[in-house]
C-alpha positions as CSV (number, residue, x, y, z in Angstrom):
1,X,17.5,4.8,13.1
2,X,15.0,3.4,16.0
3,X,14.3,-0.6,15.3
4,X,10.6,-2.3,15.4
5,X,10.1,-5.7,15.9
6,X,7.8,-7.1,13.4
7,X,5.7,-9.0,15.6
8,X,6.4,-13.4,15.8
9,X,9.1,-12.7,12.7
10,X,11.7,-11.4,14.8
11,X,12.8,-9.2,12.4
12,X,14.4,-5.9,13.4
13,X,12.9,-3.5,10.7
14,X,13.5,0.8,10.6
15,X,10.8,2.6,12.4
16,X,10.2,3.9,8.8
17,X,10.0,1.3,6.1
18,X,10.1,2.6,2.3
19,X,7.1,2.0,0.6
20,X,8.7,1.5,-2.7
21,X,5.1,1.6,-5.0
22,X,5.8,5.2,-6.3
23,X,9.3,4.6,-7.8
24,X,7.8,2.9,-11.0
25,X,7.2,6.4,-11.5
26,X,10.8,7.6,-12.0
27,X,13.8,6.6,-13.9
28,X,16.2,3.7,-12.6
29,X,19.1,5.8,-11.8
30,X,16.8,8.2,-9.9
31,X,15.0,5.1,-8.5
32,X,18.6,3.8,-7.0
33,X,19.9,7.3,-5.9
34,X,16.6,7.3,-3.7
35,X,16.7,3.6,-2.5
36,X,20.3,4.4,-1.5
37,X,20.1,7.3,0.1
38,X,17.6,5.5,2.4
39,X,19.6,2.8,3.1
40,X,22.8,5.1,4.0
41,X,20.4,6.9,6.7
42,X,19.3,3.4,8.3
43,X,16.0,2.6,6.6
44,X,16.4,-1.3,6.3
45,X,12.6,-2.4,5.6
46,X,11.7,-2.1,1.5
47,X,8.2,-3.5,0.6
48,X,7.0,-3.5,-2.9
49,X,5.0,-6.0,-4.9
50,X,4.7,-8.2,-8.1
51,X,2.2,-5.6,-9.7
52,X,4.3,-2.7,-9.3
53,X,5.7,-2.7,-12.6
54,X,9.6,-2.4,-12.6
55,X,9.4,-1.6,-8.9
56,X,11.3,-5.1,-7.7
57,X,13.6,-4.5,-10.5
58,X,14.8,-0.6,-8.9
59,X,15.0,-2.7,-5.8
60,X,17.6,-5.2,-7.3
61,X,19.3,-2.5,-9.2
62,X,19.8,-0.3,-6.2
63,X,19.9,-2.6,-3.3
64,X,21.5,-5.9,-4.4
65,X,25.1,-5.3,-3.2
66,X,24.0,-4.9,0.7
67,X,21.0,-7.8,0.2
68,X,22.2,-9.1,3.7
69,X,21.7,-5.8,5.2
70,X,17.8,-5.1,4.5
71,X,14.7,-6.8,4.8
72,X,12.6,-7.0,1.8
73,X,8.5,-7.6,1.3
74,X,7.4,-8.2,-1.8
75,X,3.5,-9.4,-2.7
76,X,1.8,-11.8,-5.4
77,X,-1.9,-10.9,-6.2
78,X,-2.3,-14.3,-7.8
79,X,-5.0,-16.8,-7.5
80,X,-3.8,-19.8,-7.5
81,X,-1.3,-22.4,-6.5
82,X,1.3,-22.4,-9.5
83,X,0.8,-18.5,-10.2
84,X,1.8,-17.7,-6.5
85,X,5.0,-19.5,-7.2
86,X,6.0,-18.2,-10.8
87,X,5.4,-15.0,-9.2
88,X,8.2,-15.9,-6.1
89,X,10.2,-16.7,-8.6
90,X,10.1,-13.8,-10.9
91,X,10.5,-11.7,-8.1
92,X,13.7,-13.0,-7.1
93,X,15.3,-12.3,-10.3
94,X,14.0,-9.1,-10.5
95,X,15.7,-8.6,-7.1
96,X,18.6,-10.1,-7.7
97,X,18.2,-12.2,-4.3
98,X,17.7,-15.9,-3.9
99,X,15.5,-15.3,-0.7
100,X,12.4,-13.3,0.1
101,X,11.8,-11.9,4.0
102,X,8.2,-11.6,3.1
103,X,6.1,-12.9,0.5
104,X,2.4,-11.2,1.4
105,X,-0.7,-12.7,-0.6
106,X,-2.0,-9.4,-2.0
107,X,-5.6,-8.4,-0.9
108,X,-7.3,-11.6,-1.8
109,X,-11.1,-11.1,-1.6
110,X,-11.4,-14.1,0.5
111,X,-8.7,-16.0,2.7
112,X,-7.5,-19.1,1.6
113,X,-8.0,-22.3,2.5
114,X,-5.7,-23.2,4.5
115,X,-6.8,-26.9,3.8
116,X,-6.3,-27.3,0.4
117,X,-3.2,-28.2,-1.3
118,X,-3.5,-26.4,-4.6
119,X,-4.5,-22.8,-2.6
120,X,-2.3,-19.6,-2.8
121,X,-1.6,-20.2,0.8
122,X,-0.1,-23.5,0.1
123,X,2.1,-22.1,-2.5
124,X,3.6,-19.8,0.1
125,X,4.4,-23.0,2.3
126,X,5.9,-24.6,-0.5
127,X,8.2,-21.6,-1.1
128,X,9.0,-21.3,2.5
129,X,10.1,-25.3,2.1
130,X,12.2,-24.4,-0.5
131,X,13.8,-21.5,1.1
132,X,12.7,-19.0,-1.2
133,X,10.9,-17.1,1.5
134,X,11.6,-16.6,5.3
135,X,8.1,-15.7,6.4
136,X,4.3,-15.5,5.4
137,X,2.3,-12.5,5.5
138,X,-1.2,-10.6,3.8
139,X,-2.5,-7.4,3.0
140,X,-6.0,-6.0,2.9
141,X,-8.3,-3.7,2.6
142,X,-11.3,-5.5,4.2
143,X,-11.4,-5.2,8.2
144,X,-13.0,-8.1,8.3
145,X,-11.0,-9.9,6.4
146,X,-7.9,-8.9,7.7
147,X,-9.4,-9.4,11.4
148,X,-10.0,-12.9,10.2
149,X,-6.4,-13.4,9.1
150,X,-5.0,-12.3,12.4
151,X,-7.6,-14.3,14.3
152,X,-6.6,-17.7,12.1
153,X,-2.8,-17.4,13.1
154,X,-1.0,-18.6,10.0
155,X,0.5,-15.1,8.6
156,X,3.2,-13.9,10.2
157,X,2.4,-10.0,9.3
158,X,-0.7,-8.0,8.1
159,X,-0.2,-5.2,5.6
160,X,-3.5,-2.7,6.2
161,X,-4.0,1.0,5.7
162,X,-3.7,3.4,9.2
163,X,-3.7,6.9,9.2
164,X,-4.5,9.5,11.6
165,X,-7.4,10.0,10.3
166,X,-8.4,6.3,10.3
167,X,-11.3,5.0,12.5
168,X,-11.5,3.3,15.6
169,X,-12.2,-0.1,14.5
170,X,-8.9,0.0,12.1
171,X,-6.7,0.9,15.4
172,X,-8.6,-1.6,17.3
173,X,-7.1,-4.2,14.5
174,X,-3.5,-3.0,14.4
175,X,-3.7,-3.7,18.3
176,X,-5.3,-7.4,17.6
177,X,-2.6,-8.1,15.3
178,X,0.1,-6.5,18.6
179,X,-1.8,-8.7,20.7
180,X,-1.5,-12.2,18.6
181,X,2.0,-11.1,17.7
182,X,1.4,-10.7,14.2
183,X,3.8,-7.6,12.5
184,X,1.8,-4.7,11.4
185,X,2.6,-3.0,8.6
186,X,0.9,0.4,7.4
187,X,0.0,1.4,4.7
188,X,-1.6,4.3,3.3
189,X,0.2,6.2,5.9
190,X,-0.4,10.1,4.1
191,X,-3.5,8.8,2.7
192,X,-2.9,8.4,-1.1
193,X,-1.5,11.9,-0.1
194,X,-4.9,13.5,1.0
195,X,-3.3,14.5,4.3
196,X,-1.3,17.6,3.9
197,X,1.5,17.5,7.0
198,X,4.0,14.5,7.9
199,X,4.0,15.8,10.6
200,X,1.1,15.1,11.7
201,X,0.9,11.0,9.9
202,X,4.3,10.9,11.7
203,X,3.5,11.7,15.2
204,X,0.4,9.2,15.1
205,X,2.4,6.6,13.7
206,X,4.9,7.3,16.8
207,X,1.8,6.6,19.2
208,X,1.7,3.1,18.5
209,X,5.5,1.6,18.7
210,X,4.6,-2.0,17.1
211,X,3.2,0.0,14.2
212,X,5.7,-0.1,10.8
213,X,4.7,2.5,8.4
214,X,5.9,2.0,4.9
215,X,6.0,5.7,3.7
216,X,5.4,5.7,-0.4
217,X,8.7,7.7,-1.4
218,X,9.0,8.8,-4.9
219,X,11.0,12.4,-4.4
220,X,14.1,12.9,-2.2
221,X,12.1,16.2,-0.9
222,X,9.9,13.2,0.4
223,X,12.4,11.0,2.1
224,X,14.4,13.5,3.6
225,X,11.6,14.8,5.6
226,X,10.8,11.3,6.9
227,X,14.6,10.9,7.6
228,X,14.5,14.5,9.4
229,X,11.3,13.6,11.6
230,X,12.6,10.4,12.5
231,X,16.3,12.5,14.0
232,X,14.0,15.0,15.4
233,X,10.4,13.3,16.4
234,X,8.1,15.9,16.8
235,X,5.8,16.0,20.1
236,X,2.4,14.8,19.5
237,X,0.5,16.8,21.8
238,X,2.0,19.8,19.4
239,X,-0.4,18.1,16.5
240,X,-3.2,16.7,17.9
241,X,-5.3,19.7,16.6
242,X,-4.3,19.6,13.6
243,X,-4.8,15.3,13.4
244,X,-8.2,16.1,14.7
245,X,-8.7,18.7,11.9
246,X,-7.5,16.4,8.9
247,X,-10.1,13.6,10.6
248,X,-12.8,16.0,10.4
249,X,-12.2,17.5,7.0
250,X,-10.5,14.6,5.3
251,X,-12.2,11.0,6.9
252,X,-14.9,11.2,4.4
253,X,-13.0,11.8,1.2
254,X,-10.3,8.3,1.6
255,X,-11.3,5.6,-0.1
256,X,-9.5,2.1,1.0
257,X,-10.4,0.4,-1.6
258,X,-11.8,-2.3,0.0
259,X,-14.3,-3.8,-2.8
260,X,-17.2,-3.8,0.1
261,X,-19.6,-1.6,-2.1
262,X,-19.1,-4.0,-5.3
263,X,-21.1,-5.2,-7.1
264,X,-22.3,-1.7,-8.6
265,X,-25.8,-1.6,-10.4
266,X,-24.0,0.6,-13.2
267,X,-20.9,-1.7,-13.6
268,X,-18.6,1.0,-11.8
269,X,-15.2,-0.1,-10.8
270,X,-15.7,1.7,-7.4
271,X,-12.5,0.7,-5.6
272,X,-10.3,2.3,-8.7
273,X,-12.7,5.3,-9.4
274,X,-13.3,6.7,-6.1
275,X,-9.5,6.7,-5.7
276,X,-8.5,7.9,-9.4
277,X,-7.1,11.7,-8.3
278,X,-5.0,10.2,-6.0
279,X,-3.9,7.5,-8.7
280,X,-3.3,9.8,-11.1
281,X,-0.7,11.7,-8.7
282,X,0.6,8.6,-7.4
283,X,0.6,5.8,-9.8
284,X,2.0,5.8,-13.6
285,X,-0.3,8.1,-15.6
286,X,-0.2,6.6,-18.8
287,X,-1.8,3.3,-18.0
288,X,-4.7,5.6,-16.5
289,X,-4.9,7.8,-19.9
290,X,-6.0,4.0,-22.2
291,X,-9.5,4.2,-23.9
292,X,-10.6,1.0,-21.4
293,X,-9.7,3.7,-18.6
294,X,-11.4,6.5,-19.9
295,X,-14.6,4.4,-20.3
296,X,-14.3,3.1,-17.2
297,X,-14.7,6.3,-15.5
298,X,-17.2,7.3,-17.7
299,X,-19.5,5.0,-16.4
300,X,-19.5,7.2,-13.2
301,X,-22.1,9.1,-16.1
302,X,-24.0,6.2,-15.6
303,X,-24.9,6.0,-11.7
304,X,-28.3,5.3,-11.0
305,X,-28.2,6.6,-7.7
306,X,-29.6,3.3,-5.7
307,X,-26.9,4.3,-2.6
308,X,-26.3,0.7,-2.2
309,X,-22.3,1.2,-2.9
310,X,-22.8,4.2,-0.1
311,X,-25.0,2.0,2.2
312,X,-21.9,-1.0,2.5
313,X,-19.4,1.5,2.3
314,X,-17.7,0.7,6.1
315,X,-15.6,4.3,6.2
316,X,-19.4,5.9,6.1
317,X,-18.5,7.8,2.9
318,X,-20.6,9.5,0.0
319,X,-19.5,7.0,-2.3
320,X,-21.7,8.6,-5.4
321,X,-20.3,12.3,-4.5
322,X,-16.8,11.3,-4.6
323,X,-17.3,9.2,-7.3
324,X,-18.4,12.8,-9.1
325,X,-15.4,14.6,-7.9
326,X,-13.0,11.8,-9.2
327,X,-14.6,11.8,-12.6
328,X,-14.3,15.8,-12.6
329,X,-10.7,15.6,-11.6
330,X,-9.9,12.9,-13.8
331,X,-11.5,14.6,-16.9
332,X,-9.3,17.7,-16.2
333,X,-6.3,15.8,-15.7
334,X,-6.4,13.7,-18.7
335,X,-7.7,16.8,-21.0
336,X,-4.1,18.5,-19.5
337,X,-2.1,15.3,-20.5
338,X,-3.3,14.6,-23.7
339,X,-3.0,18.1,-24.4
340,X,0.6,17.7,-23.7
341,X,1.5,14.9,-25.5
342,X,0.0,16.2,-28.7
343,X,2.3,19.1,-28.0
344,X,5.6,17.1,-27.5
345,X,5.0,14.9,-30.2
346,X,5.5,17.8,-32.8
């Protein structure tokens, strides 16, 4: 398979990396089958995270024999100094490894400062002293944010979402991060799954060649039709209607989950809500089914309708209507699954 550089790292990664959040979702001997098979067909790039459940452990279970063959990225969402590194640590028993390629400080709300010696960013110098980690990289949601992490120069790679139907200004960034150097790695490639042809989030993908996607991959259906468009590229010009179509249609229902229309009047936990259908096909459901999840939704009942969540939201979406349609979906859904599980447990 075609090689990327990630950016100042050097590091010679697949043109498709395997976003390995989905496989918490299946069974570990599923899990490795799948990890596997990518790796036999030259996908060498695995990113995961801390919070992703037993998702590091698949990793370690299916990967651990050909470590010196693949480049791993894992994250740590922590906030502070000694967190950050129990976290480093943890992962690299999970993984079975005694080095990571990438720790990536996991959407922090603000950056941290680079100053202080007790910060998260800190930790990650420490653990690149101590060899547990080659290089230093973030992910965000926030534009502003993330522009403000390429602009500072101390990550080595920026983890943000980029799909065809993305906006200008988050093309514009992948480009500032080309231009400084800095890997880019995106996410969100199918859009929590909202765009219907791979085709079409391949091709775009294709457009910009410092661009790593990390394709979420829970089925082999899934992989082998990354696997098949990366032998066979399609032609771009053969889907740019239909990219334009999905923009049109779609732009307005993708919620990044950036956290710029927080605080909400009604208590709403925007960021999860307005993403909860895709969650719920995505994600592990039962976490999602809990009484503290149901009421959290249900406090979409509660919306006042002050617009303020829709007035900061940057992606110019109805934040209160698809806050409705998540809460219609996700009642539905969880009416369907409890249904079930009564009917299992007889």
């Amino acid at each position: 398979m075609e090689k990327i550089k990630l950016g100042r790292t050097g590091l010679m990664v697949s043109a498709s990396g395997f976003g390995a959040l989905p496989i918490q979702r299946i069974p570990v001997k599923d899990a490795s089958y799948l990890l596997r098979k990518a790796y036999d067909n030259g996908i060498n790039y695995f990113d995961t995270a801390n919070a992703y459940s037993d998702s590091e452990e698949k990793i370690g279970a299916g990967l651990s024999d050909v470590r010196d063959k693949i480049i791993i990225s894992t994250k740590s969402g922590a906030k502070d100094y000694k967190t950050v590194l129990e976290h480093i640590q943890l992962s690299l028993r999970r993984m079975k490894t005694d080095y990571i390629d990438i720790i990536q400080l996991h959407n922090p709300d603000v950056l941290p400062d680079p100053d202080d010696p007790q910060s998260t960013y800190a930790a990650c110098i420490e653990a690149k002293r101590r060899g547990y980690v080659r290089f230093i990289g973030i992910t965000n949601h926030g534009r502003e944010r993330a522009r403000a992490a390429v602009l500072s120069g101390r990550y080595d790679t920026l983890q943000f979402p980029l799909t065809c139907i993305a906006p200008q200004e988050d093309i514009d960034l992948a480009c500032l991060a080309h231009e400084h150097d800095m890997g880019f790695i995106a996410m969100k490639g199918m859009a929590g799954g909202l765009i219907a042809h791979a085709e079409a989030a391949f091709v775009f993908m294709k457009k910009y060649p410092f661009v790593v996607p990390i394709w979420g991959i829970q089925r082999e259906s899934e992989l082998n039709q990354f696997l098949a468009l990366e032998k066979n590229p399609p032609r771009y010009e053969d889907w740019a209607d239909e990219i334009e179509k999905e923009r049109r249609e779609l732009a307005r229902n993708f919620c990044h989950g950036c956290g710029y229309c927080l605080p909400c009047t009604a208590q709403i936990n925007i960021p999860t809500a307005a993403r909860m259908s895709l969650l719920l096909r995505r994600s592990p459901v039962p976490p999602l089914m809990t009484e503290e999840a149901n009421e959290n939704m249900l406090r979409i009942e509660q919306c006042i309708h002050c617009n303020k969540c829709k007035s900061r939201c940057p992606y110019g979406l109805d934040t209160p209507q698809l806050l409705a349609e998540n809460l219609s979906d996700y009642k539905s859904f969880r009416d369907g699954w409890l249904a079930a599980q009564k009917h299992f447990s007889k």
